[in-house]
N, CA, C and O of each residue as an XYZ file, in Angstrom:
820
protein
N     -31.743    -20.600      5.677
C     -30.337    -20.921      5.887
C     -30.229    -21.990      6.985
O     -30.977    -22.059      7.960
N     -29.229    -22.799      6.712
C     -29.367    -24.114      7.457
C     -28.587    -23.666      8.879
O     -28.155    -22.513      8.876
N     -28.387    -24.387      9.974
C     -27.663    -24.268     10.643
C     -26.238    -24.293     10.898
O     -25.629    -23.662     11.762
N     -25.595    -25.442      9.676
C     -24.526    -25.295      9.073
C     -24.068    -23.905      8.702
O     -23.084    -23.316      9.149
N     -24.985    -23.459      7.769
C     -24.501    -22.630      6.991
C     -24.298    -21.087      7.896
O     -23.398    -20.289      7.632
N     -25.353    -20.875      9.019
C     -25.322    -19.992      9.819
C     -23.900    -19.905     10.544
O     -23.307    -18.853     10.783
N     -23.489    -21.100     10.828
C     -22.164    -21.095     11.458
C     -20.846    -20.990     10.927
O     -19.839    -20.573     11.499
N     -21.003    -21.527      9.471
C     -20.058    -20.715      8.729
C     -19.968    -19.472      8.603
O     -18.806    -19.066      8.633
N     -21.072    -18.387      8.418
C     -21.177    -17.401      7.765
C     -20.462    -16.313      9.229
O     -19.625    -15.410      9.226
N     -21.317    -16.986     10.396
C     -20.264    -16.489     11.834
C     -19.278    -16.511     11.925
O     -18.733    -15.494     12.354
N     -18.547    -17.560     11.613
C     -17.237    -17.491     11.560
C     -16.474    -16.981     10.386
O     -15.445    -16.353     10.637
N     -16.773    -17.132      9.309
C     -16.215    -15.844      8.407
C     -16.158    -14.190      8.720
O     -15.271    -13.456      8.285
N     -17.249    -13.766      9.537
C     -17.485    -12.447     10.218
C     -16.143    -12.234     11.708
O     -15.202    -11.455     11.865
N     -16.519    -12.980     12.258
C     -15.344    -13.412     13.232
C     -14.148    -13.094     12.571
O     -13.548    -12.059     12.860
N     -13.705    -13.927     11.653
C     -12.135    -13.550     10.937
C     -12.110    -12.627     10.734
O     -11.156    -11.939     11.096
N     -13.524    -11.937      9.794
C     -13.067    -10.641      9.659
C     -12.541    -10.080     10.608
O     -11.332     -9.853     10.662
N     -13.564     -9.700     11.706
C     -13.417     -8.945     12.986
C     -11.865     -9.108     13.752
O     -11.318     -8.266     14.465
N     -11.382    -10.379     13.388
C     -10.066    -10.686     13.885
C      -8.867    -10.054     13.177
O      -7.769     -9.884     13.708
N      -9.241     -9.673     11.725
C      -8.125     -9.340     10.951
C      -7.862     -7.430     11.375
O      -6.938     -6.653     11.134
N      -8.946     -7.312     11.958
C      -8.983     -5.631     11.928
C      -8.680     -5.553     13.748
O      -8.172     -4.612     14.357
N      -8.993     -6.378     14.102
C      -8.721     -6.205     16.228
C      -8.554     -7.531     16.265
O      -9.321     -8.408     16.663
N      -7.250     -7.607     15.716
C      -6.718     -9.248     16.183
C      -6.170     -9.174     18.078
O      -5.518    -10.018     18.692
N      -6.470     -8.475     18.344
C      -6.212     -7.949     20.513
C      -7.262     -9.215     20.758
O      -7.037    -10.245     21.394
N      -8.405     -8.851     20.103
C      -9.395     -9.935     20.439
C      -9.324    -11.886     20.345
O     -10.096    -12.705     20.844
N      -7.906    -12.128     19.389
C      -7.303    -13.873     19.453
C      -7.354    -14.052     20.823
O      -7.732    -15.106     21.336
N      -6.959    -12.983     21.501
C      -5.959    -13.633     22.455
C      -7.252    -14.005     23.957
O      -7.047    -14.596     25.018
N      -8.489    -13.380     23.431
C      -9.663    -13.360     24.790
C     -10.861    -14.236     23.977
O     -11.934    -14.326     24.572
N     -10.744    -14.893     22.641
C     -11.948    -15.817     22.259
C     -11.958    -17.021     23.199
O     -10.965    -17.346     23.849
N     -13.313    -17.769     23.250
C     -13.527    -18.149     24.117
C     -13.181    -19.489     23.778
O     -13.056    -19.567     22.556
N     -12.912    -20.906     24.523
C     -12.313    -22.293     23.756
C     -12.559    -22.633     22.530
O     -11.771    -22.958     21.642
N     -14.030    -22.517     22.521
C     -14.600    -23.308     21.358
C     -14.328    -22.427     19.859
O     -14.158    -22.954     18.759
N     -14.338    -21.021     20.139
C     -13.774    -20.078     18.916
C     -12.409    -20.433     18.802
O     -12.089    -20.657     17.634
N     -11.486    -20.560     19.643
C     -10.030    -20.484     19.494
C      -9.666    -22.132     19.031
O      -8.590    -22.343     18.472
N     -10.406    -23.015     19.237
C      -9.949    -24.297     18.212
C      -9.803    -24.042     16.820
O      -8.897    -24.649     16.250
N     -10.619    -23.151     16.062
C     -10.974    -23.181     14.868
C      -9.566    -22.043     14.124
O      -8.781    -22.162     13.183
N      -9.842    -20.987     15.162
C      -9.059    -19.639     15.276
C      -7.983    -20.522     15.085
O      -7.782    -20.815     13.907
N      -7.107    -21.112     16.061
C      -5.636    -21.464     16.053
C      -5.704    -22.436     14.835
O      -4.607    -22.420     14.277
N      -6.636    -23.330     14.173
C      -6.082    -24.171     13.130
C      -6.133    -23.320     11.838
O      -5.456    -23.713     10.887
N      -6.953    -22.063     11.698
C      -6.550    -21.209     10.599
C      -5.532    -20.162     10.428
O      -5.042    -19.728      9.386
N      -5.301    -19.827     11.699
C      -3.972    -19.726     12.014
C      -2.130    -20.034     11.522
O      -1.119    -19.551     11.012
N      -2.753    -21.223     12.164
C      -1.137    -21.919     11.733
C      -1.418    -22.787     10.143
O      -0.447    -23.315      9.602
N      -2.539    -22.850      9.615
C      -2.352    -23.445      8.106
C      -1.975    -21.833      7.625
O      -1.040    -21.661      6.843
N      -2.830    -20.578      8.188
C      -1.888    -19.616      6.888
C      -0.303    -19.446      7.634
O       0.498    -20.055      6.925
N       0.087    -19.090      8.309
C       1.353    -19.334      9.296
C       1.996    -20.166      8.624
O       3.074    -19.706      8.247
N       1.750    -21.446      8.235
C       2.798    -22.459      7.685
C       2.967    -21.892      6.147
O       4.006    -21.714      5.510
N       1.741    -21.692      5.805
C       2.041    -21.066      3.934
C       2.787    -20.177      4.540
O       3.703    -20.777      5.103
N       2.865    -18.861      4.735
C       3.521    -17.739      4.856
C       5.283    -18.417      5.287
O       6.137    -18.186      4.432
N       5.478    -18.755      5.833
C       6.864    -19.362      5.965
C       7.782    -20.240      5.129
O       9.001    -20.404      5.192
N       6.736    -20.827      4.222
C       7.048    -21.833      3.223
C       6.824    -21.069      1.647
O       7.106    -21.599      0.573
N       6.201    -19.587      1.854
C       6.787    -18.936      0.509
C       7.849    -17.551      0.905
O       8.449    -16.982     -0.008
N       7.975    -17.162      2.151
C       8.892    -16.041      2.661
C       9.927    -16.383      3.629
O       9.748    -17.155      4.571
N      11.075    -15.746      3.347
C      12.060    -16.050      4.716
C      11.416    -15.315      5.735
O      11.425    -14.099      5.921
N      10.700    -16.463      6.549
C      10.189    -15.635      7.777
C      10.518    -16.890      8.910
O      10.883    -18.045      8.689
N      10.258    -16.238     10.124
C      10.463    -17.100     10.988
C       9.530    -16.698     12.119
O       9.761    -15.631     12.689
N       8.396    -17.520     12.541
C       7.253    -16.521     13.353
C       6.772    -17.738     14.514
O       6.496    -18.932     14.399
N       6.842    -16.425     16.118
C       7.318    -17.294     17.471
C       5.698    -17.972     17.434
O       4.803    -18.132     16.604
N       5.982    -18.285     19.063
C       4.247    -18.744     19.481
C       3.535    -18.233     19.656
O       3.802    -17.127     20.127
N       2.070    -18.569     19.440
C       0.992    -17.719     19.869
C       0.753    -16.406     19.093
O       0.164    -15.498     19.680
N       1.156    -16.236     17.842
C       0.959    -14.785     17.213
C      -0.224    -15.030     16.252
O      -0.604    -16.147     15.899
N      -0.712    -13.957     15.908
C      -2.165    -13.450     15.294
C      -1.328    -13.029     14.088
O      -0.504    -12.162     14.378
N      -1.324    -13.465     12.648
C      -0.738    -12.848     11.558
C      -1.984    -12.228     10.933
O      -2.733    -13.205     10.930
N      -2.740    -11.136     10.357
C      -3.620    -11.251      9.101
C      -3.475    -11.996      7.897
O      -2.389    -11.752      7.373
N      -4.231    -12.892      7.203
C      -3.818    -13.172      5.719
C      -3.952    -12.144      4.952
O      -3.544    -11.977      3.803
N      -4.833    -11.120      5.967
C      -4.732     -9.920      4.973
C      -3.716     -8.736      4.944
O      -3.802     -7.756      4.204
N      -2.671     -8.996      5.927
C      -1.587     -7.903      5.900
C      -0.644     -8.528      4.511
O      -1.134     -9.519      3.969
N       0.483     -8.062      4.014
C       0.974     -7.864      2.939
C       2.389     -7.976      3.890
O       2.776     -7.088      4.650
N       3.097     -9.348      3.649
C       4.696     -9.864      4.262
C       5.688    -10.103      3.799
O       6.178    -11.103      4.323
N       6.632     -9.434      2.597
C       7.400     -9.930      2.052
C       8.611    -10.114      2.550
O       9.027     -9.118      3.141
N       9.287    -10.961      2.532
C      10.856    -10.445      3.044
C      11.775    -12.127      2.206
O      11.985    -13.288      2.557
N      12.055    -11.260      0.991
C      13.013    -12.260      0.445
C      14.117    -12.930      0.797
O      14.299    -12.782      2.006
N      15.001    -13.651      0.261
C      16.422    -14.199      1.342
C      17.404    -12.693      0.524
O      17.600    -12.159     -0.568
N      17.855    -12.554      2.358
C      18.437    -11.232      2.701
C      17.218    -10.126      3.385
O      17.420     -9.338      4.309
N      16.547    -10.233      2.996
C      15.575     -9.436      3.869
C      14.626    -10.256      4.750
O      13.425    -10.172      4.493
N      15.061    -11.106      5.843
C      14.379    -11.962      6.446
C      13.550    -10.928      7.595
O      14.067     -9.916      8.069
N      12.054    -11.456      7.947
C      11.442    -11.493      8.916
C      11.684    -12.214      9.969
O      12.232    -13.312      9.880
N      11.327    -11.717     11.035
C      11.639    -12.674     12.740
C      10.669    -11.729     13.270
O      10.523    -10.514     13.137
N       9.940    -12.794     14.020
C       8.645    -12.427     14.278
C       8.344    -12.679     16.039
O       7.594    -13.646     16.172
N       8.640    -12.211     17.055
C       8.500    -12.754     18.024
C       7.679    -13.332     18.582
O       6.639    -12.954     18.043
N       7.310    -14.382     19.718
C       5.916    -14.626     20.597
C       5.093    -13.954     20.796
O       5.507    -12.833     21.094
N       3.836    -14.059     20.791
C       2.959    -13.454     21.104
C       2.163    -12.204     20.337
O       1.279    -11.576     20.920
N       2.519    -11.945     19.132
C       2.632    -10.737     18.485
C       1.777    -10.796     17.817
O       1.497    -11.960     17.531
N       1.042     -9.926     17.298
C       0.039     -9.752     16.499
C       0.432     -8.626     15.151
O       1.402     -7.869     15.180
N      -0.535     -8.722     14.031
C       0.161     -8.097     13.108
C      -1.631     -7.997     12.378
O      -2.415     -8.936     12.241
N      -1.796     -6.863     12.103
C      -3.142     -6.829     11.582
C      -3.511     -6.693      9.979
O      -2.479     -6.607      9.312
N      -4.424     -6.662      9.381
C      -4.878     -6.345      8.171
C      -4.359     -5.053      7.656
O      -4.135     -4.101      8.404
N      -4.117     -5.017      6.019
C      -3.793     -4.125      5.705
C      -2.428     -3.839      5.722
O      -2.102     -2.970      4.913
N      -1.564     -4.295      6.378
C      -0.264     -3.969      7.072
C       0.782     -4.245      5.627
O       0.566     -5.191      4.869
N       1.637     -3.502      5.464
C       2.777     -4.207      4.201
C       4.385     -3.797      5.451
O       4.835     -2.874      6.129
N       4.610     -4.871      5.167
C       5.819     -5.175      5.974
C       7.218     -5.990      4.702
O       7.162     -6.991      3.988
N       8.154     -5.116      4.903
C       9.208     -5.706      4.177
C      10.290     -6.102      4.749
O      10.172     -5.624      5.878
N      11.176     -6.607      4.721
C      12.284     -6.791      5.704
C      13.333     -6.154      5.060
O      13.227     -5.636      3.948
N      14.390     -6.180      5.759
C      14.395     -7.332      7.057
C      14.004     -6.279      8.393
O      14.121     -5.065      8.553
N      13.438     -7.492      9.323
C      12.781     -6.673     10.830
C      12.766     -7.859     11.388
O      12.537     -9.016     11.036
N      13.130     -7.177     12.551
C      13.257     -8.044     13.720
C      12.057     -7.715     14.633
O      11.795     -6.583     15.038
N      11.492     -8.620     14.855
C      10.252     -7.968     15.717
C      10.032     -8.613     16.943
O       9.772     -9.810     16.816
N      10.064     -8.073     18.395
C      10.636     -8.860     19.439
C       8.964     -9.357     20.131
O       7.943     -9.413     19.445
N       9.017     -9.577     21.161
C       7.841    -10.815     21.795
C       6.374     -9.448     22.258
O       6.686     -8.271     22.437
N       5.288     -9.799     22.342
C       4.235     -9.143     22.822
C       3.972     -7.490     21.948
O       3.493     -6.504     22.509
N       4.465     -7.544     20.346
C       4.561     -6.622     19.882
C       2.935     -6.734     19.309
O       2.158     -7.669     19.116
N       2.876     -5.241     19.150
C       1.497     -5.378     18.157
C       1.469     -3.976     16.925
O       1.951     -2.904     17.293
N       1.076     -4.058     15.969
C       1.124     -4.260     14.579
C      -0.287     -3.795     14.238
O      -1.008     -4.722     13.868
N      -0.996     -2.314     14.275
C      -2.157     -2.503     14.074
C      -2.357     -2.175     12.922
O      -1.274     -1.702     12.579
N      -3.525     -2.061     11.468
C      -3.944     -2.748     10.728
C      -3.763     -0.877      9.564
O      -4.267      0.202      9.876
N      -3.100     -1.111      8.599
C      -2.566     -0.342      7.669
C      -0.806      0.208      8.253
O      -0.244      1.195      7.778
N      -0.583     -0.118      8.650
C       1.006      0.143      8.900
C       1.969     -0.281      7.624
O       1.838     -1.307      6.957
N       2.877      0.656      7.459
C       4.174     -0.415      6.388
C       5.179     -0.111      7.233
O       5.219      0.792      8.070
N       6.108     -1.040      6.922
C       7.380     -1.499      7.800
C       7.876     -1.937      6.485
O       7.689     -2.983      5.863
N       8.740     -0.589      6.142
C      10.229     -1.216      5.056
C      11.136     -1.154      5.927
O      11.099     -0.305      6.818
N      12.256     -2.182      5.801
C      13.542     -2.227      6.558
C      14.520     -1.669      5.877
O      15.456     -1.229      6.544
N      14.566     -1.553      4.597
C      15.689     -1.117      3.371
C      16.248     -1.769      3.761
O      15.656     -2.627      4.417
N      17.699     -1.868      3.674
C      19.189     -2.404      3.819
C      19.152     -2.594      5.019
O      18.912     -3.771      5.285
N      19.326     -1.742      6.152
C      20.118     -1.900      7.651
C      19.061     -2.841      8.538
O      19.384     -3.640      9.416
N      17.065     -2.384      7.849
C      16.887     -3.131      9.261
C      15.796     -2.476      9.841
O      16.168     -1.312      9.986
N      14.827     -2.575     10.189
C      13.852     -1.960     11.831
C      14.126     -3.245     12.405
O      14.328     -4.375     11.962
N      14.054     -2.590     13.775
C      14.307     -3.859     14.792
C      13.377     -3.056     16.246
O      13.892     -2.093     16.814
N      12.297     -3.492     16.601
C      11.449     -3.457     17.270
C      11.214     -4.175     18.217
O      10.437     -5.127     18.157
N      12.028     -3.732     19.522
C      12.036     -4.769     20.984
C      10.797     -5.113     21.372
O       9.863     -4.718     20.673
N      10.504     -5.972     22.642
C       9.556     -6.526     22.882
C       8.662     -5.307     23.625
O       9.040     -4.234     24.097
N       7.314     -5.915     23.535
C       6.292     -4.798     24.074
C       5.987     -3.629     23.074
O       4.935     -3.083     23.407
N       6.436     -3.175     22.189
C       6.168     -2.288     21.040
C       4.737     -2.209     20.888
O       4.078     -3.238     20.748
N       3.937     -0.488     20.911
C       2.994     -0.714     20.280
C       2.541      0.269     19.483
O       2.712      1.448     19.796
N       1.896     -0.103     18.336
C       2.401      0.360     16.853
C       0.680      0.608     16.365
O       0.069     -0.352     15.895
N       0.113      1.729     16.498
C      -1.026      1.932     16.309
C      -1.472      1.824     14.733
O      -0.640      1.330     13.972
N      -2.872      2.302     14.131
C      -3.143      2.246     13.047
C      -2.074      3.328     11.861
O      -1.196      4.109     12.229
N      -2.300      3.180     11.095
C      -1.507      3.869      9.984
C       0.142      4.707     10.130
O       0.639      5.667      9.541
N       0.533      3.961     11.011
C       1.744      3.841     11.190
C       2.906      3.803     10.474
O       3.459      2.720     10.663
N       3.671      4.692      9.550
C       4.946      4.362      8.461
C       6.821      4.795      8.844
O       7.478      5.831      8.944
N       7.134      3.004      8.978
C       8.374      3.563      9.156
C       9.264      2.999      7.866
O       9.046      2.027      7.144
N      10.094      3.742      7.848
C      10.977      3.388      5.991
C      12.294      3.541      6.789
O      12.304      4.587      7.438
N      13.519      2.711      6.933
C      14.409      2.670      7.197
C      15.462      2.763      5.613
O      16.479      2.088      5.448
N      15.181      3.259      5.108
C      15.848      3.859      3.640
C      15.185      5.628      3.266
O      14.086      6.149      3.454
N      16.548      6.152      2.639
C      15.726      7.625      2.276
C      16.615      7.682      0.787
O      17.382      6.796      0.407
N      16.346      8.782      0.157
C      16.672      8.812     -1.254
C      18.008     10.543     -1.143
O      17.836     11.443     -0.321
N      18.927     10.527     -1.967
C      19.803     11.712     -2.327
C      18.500     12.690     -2.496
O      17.352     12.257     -2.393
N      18.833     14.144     -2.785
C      17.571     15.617     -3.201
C      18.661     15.993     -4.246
O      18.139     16.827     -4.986
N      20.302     15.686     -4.750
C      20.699     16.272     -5.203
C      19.952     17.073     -6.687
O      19.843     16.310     -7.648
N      19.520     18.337     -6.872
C      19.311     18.967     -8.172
C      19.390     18.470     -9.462
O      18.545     18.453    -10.357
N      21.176     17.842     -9.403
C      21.778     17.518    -10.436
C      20.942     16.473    -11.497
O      20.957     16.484    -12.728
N      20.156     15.501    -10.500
C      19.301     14.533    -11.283
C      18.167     14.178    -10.288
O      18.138     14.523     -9.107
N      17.165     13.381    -10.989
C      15.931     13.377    -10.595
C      16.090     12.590     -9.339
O      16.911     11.673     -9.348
N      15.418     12.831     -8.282
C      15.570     11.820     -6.982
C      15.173     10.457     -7.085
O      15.202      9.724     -6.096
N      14.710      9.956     -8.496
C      14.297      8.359     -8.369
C      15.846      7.900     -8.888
O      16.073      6.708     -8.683
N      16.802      8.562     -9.443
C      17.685      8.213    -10.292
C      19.432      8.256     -9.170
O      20.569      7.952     -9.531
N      19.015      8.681     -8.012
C      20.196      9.465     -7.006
C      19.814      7.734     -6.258
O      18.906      6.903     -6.229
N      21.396      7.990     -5.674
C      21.306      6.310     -4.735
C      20.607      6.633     -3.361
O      20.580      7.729     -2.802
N      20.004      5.360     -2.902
C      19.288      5.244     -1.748
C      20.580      4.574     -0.683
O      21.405      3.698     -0.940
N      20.363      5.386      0.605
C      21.067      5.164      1.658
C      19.612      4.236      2.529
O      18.395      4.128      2.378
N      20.913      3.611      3.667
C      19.684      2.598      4.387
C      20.391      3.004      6.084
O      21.556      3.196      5.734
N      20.392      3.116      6.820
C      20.846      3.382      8.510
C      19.975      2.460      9.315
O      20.566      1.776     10.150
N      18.929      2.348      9.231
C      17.726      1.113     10.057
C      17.532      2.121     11.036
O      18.310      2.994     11.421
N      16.103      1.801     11.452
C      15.318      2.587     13.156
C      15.244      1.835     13.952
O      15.013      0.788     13.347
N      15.289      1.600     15.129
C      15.653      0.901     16.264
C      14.211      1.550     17.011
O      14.252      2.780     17.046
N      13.183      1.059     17.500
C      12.205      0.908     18.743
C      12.240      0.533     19.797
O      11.781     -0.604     19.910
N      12.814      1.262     21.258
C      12.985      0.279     22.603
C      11.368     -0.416     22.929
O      10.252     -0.240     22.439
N      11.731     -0.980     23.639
C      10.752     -1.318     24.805
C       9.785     -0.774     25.101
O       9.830      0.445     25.264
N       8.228     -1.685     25.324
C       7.257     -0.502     25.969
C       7.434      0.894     25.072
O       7.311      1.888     25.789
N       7.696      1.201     23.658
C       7.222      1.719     22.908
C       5.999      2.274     22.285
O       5.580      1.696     21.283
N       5.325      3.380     22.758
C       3.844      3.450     22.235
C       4.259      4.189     21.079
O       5.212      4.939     21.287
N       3.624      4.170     19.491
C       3.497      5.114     18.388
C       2.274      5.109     18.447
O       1.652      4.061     18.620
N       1.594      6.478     18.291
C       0.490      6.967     18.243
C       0.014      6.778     16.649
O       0.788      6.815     15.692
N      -1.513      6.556     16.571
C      -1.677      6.521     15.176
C      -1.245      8.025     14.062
O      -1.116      9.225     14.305
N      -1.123      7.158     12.750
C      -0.601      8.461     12.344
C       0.573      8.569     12.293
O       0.711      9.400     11.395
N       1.746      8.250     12.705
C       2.941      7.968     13.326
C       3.766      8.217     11.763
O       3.198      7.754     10.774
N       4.992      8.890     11.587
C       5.989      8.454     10.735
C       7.262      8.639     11.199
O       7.492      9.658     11.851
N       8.254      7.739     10.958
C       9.531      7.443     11.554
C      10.415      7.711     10.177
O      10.066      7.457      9.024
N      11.458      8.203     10.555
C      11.841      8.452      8.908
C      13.511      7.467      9.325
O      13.868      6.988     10.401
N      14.300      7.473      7.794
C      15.757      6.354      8.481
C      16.357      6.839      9.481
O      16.222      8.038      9.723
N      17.026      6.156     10.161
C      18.088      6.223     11.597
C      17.776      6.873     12.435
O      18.463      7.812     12.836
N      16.530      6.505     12.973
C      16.169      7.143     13.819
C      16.012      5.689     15.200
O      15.549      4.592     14.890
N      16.483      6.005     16.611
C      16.382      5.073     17.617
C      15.446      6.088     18.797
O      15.727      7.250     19.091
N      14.579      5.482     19.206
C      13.495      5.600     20.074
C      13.731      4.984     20.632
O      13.757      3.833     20.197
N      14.231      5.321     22.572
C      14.637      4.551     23.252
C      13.531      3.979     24.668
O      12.747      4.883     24.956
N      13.384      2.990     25.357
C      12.774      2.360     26.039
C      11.371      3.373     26.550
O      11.608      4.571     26.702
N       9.987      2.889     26.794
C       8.962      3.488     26.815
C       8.908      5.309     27.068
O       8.646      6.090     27.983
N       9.327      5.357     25.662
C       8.706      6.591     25.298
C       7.421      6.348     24.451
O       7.046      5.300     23.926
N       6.771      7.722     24.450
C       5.480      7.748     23.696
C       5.185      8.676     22.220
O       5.174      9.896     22.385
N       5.051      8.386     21.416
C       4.823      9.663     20.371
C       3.261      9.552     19.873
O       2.632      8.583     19.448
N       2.846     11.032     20.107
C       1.795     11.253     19.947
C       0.994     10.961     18.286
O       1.686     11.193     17.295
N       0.191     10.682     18.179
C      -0.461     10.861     16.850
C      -0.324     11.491     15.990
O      -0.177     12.554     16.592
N      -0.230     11.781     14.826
C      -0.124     12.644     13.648
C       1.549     13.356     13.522
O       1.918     14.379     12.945
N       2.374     12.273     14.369
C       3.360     13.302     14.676
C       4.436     12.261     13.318
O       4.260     11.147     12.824
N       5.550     13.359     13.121
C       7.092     12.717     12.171
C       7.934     13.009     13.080
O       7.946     14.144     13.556
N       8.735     12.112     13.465
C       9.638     11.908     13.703
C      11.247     11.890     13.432
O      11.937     10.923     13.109
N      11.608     13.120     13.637
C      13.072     13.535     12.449
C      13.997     13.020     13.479
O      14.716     12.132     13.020
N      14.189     13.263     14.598
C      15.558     12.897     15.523
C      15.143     11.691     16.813
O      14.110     11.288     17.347
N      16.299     11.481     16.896
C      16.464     10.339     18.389
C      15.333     11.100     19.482
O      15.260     12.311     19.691
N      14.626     10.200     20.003
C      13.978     10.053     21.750
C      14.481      9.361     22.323
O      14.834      8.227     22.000
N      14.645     10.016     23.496
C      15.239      9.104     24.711
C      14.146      8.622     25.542
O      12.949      8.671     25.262
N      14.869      7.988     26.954
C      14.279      7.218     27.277
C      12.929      7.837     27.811
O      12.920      9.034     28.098
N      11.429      6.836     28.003
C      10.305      7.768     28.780
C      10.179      9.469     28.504
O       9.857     10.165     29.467
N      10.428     10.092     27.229
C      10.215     10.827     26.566
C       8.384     10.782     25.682
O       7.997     10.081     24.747
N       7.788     11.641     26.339
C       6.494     11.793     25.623
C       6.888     13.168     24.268
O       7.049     14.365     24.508
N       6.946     12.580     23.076
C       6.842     13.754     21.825
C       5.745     14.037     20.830
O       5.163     13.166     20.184
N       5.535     15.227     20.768
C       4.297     14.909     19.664
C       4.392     15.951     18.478
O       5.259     16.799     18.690
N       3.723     16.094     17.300
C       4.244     17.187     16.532
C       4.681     16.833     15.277
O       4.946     15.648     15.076
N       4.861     17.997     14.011
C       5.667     18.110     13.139
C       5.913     19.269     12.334
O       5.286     19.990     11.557
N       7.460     19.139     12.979
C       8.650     17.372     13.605
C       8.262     17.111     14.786
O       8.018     18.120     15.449
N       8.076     15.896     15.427
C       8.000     15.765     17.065
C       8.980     16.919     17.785
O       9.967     17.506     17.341
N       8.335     16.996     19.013
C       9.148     17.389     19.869
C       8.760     17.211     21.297
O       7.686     16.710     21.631
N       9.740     17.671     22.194
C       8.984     17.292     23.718
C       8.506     17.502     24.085
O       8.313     18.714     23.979
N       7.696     16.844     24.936
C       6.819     17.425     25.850
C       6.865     17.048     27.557
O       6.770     17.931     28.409
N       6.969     16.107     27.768
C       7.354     16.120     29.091
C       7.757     14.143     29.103
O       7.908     13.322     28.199
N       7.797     14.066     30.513
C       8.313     12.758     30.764
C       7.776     11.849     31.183
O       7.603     12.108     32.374
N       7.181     10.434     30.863
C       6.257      9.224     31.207
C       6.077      9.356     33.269
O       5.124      9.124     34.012
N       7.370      9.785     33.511
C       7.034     10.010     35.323
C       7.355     11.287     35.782
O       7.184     11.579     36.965
């Protein structure tokens, strides 16, 4: 194998490694991050030029996460943010600056919306659905109308992997929810919950 070819084959491994711990864009060293940022923003520019998206500076997208958000369900993507492999994200979501997005998460917005302030952090296999379906008896639940309310994420937000958020639910400024936990009602602020259904446990101070 030529030397060329050795250095391709590194840097294909690299992407990989980037698509699964994209944390790591942000600490490659110059000569990786020339290459890093121009594959970057060529998939960055496709992704914007086939989705209503709109995505800040400096963010880590996967080509391998899954981004749809048609007109009416727009994406907004803040600075700095990372979004990993695996991920299916629908809109519309608002996603605010230094968020991170780790790698099998879905993010449906339904109708109203997730909207995820800055600092959010959103561990592996993570599912929030801001839409739920009628149970009425009368007919089958694929056939009953879907309601939409949107979930709201403050600040300094940790979700533990495992995580499910179900519609209208607001999680307010750095609280924490533990791993494996669902999430049926509102957290307030600096609220640690874990469980299912979550529940409390004590307070970030």
């Amino acid at each position: 194998m030529s030397e060329q070819d050795s250095l391709l084959q590194y840097r294909e491994q690299h992407k990989h490694r980037l698509n699964y711990m994209p944390w790591l864009y942000y600490s490659l060293k110059p000569k990786n991050r020339v290459w890093a940022d121009a594959w970057q923003q060529e998939y960055q520019d496709y992704l914007m030029s086939m989705e209503t998206v709109e995505i800040g500076k400096n963010c880590f997208i996967s080509p391998l996460a899954h981004i749809f958000a048609e007109p009416g369900r727009k994406i907004i993507i803040g600075d700095n943010t990372f979004i990993a492999a695996d991920c299916t994200l629908h809109g519309p979501l608002d996603v605010g600056c230094e968020v991170a997005i780790n790698h099998h998460c879905i993010l449906d917005g339904g109708r109203a919306g997730i909207k995820l302030h800055d600092q959010v952090r959103i561990a592996a296999y993570c599912h929030l659905y801001a839409f739920d379906h009628g149970m009425d008896l009368a007919q089958p639940i694929y056939q009953q109308a879907v309601t939409s309310k949107g979930i709201e994420i403050g600040k300094d937000v940790w979700l533990g992997a495992h995580v499910g958020i179900k519609d209208g639910i607001k999680i307010a400024a750095q609280a924490v929810v533990g791993m494996n936990s669902m999430v049926t009602k509102d957290i307030a602020t600096r609220e640690i919950v874990a469980g299912n259904p979550a529940q409390f446990i004590r307070y970030r101070d």
